[in-house]
Every structure is written in C-alpha cells, then in structure tokens.
DSSP file (Angstrom, degrees, kcal/mol; ACC not computed):
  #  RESIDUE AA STRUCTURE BP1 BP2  ACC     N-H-->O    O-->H-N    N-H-->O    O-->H-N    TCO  KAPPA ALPHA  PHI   PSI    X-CA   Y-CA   Z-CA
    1    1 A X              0   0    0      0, 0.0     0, 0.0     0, 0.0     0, 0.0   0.000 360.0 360.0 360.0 129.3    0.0    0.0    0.0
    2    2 A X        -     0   0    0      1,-0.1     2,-0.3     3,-0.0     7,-0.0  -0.319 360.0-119.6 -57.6 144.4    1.5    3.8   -0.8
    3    3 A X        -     0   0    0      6,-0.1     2,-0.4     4,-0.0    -1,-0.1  -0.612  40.8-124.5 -86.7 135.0    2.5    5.8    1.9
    4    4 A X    >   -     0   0    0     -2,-0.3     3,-0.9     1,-0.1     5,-0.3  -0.912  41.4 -81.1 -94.1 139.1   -0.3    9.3    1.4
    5    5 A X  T 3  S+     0   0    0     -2,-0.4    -1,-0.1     1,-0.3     3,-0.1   0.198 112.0   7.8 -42.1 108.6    1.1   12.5    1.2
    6    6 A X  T 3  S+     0   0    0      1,-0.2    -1,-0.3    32,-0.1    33,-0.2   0.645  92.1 122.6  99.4   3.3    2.1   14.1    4.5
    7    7 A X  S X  S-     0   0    0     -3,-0.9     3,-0.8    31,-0.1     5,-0.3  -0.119  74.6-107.7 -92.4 171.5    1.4   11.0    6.6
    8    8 A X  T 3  S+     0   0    0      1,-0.2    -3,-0.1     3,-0.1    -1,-0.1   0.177 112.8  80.9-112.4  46.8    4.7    9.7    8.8
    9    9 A X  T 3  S+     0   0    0     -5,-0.3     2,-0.3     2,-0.0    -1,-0.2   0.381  86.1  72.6 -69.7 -17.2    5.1    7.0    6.7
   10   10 A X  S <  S-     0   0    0     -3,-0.8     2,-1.3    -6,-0.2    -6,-0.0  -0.623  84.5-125.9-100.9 154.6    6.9    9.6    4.5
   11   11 A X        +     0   0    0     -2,-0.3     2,-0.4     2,-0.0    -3,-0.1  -0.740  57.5 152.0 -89.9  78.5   10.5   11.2    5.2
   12   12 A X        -     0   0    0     -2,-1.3     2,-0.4    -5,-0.3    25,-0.2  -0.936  43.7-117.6-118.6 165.9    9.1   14.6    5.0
   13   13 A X        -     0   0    0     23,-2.6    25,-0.3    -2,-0.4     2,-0.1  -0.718  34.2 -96.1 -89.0 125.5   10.5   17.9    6.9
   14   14 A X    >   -     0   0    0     -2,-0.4     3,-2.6    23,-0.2     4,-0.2  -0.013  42.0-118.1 -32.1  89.7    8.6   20.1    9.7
   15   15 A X  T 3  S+     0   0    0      1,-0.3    -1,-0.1    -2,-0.1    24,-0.1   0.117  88.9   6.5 -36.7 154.2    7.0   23.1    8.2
   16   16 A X  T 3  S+     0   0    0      1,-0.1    -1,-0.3     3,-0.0    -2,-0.1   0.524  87.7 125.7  24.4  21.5    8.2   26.3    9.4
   17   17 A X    <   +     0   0    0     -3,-2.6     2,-0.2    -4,-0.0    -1,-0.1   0.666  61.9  46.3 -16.4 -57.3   10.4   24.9   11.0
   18   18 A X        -     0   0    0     -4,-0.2     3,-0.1     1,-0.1    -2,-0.0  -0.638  59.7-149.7-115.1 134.2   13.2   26.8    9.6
   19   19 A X  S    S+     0   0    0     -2,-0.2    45,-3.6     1,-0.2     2,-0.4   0.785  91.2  29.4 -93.4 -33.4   13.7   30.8    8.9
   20   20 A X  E     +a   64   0A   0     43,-0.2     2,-0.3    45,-0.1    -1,-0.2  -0.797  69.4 174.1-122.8 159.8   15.8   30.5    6.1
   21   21 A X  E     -a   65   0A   0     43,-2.8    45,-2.2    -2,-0.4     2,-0.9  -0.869  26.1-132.8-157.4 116.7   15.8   27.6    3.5
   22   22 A X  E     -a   66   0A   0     -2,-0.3     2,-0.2    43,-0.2    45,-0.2  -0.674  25.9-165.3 -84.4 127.0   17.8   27.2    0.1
   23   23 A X  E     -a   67   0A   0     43,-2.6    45,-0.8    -2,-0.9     2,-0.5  -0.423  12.8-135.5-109.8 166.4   15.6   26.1   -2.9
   24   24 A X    >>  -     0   0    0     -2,-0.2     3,-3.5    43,-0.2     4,-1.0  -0.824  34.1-106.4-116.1 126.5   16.8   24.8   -6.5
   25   25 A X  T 34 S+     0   0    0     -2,-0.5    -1,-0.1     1,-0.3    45,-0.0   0.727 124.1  68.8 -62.0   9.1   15.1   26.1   -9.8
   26   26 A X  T 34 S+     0   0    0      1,-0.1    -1,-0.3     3,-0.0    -3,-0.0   0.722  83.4  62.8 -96.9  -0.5   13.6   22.8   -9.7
   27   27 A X  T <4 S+     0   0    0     -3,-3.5     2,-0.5     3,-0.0     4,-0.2   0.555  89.2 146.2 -71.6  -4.5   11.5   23.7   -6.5
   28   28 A X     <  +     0   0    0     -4,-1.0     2,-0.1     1,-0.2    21,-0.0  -0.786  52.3  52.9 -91.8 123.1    9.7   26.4   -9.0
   29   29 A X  S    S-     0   0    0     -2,-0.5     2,-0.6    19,-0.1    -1,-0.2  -0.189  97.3-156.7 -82.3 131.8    7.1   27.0   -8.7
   30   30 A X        +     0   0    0     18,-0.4    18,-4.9    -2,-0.1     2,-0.9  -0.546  19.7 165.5-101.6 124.2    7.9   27.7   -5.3
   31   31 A X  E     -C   47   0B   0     -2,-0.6     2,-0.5    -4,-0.2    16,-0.2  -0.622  31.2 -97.9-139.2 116.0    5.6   27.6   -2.7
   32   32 A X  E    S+C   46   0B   0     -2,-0.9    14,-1.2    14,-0.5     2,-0.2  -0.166 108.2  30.0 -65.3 131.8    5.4   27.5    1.3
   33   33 A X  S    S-     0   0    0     -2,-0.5     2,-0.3    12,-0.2    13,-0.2   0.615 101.3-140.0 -67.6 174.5    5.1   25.1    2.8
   34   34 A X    >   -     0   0    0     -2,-0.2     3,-2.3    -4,-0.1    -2,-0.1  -0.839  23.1 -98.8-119.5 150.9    6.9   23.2    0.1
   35   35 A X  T 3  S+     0   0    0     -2,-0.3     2,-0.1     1,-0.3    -1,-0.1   0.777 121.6  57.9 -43.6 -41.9    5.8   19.8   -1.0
   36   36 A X  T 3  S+     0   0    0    -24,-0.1   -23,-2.6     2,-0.0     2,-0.4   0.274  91.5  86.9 -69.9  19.9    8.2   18.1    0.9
   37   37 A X  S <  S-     0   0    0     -3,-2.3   -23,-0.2   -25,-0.2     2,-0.1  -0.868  83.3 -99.4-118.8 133.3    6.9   19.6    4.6
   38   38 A X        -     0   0    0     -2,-0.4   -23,-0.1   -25,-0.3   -31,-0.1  -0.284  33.1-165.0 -19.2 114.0    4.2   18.2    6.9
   39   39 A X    >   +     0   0    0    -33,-0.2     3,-0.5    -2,-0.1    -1,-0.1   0.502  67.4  86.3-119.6  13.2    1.0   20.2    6.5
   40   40 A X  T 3  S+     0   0    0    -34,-0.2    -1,-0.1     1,-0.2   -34,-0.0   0.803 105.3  37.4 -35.0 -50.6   -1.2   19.4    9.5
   41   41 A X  T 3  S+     0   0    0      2,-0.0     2,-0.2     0, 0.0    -1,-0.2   0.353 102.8  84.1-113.2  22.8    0.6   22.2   11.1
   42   42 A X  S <  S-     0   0    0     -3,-0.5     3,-0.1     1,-0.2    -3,-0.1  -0.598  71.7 -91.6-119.9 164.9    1.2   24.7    8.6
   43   43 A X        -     0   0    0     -2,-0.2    -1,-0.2     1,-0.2     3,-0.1  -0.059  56.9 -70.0 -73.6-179.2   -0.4   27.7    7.0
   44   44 A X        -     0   0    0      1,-0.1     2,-0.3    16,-0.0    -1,-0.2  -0.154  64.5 -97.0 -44.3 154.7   -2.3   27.9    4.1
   45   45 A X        -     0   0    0     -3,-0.1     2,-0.4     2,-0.0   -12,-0.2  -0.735  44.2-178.3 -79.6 133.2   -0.1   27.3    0.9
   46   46 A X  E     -C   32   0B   0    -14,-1.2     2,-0.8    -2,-0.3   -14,-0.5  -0.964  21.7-132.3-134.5 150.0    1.0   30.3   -0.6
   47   47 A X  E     -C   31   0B   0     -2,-0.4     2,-0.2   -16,-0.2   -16,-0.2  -0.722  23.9-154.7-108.7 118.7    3.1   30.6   -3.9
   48   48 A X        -     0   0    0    -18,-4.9     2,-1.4    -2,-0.8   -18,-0.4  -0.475  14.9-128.3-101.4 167.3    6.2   33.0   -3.9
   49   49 A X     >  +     0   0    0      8,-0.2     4,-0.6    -2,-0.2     3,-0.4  -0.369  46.8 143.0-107.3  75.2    7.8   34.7   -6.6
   50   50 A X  H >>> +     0   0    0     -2,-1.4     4,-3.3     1,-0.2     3,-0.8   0.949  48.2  92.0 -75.8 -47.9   11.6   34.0   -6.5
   51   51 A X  H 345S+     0   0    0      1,-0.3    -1,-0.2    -3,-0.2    -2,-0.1   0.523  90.2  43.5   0.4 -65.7   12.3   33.9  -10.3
   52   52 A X  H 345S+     0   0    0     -3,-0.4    -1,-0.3     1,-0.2    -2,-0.1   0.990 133.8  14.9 -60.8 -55.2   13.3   37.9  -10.6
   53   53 A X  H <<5S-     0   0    0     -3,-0.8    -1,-0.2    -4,-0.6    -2,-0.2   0.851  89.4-126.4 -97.5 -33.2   15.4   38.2   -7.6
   54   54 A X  T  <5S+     0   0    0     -4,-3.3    13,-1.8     1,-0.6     2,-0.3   0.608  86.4  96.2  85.7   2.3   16.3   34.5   -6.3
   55   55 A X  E   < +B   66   0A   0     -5,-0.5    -1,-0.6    -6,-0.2     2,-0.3  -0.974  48.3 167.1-120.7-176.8   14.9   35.7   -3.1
   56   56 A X  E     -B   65   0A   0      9,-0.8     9,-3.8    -2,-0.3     2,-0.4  -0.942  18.1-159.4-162.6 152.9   11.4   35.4   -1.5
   57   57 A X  E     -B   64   0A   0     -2,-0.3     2,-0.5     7,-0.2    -8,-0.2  -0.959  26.4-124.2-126.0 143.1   10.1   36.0    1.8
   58   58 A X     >  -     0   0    0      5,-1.9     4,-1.9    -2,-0.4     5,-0.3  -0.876  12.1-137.1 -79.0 111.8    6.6   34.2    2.9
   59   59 A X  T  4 S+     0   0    0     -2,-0.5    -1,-0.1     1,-0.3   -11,-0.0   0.796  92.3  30.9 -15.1 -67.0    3.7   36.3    4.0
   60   60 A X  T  4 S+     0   0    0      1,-0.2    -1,-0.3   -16,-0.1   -16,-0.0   0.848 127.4  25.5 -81.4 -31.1    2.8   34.3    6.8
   61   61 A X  T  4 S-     0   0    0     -3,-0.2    -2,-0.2     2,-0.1    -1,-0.2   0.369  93.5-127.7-118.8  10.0    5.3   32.4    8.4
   62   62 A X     <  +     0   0    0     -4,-1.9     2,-0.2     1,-0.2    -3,-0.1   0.651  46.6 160.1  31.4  40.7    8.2   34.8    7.4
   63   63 A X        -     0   0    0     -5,-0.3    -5,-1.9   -43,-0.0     2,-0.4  -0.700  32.5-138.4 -93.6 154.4   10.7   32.3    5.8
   64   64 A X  E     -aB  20  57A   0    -45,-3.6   -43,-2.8    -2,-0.2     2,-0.3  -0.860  16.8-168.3-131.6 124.1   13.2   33.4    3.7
   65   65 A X  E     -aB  21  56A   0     -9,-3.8    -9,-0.8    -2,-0.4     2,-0.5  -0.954   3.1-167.2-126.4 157.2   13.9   31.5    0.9
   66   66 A X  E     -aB  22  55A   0    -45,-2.2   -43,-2.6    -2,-0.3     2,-1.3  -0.882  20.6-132.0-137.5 133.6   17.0   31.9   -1.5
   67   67 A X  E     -a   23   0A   0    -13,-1.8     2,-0.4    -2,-0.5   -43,-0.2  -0.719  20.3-171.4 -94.1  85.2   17.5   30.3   -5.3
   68   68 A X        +     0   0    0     -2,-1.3     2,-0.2   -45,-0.8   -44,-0.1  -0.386  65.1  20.8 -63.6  44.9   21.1   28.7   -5.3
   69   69 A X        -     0   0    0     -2,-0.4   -46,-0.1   -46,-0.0     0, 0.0  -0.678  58.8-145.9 170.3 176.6   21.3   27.8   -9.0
   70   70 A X              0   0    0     -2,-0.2   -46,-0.1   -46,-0.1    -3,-0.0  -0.322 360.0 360.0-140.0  45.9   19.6   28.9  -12.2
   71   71 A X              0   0    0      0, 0.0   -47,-0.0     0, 0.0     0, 0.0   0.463 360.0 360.0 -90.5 360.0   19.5   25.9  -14.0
C-alpha cells in the first residue's frame, strides 16, 4: 500500500520549522510550505515569486527563501 502525502510513513521535513531555506530552480514554482513539509501544522499554501530576484520572503510564516542555481 502507498504511503499518502504528508502521513509519517513519509521522510518529509517540519513546516516552518526553519527561517531560512535554500531552494533549486527545480522547487519552481515555489511555494510555502513546500511539497516536501508536513502540512497538518502549517499555513495555508501560498506561492512565492523568486524567479526575478532569487529571493522570497513568505507572508505568513516569514521564511526566507534563496535560489542557489539557475539551471
């Protein structure tokens, strides 16, 4: 049987955990929480706009996230 998304059958990482987080231009679109996070205990998903600047700060939970490549 498949593990469902977000369960702890899955290796995923604590939502907001973290103030700062480096993302990969394959995380775009990028959007907190990020697919790979626990959502039981997180905010709404909201989709930020790193593209221009390669940074982005989240509205709600104020993590700061930074685009280490361009690939």
């Amino acid at each position: 049987m498949a593990a469902r998304a977000g369960t702890i059958e899955q290796n995923l990482i604590e939502a907001n955990a973290q103030h700062r987080y480096q993302v990969q231009s394959r995380d775009i679109p990028l959007s907190c929480p990020m697919p790979a996070m626990y959502l039981w205990n997180s905010h709404p998903k909201v989709y930020l706009p790193i593209e221009e600047t390669g940074e982005a700060k989240c509205p709600y939970c104020g993590a700061e996230y930074t685009l280490v490549d361009t690939d």
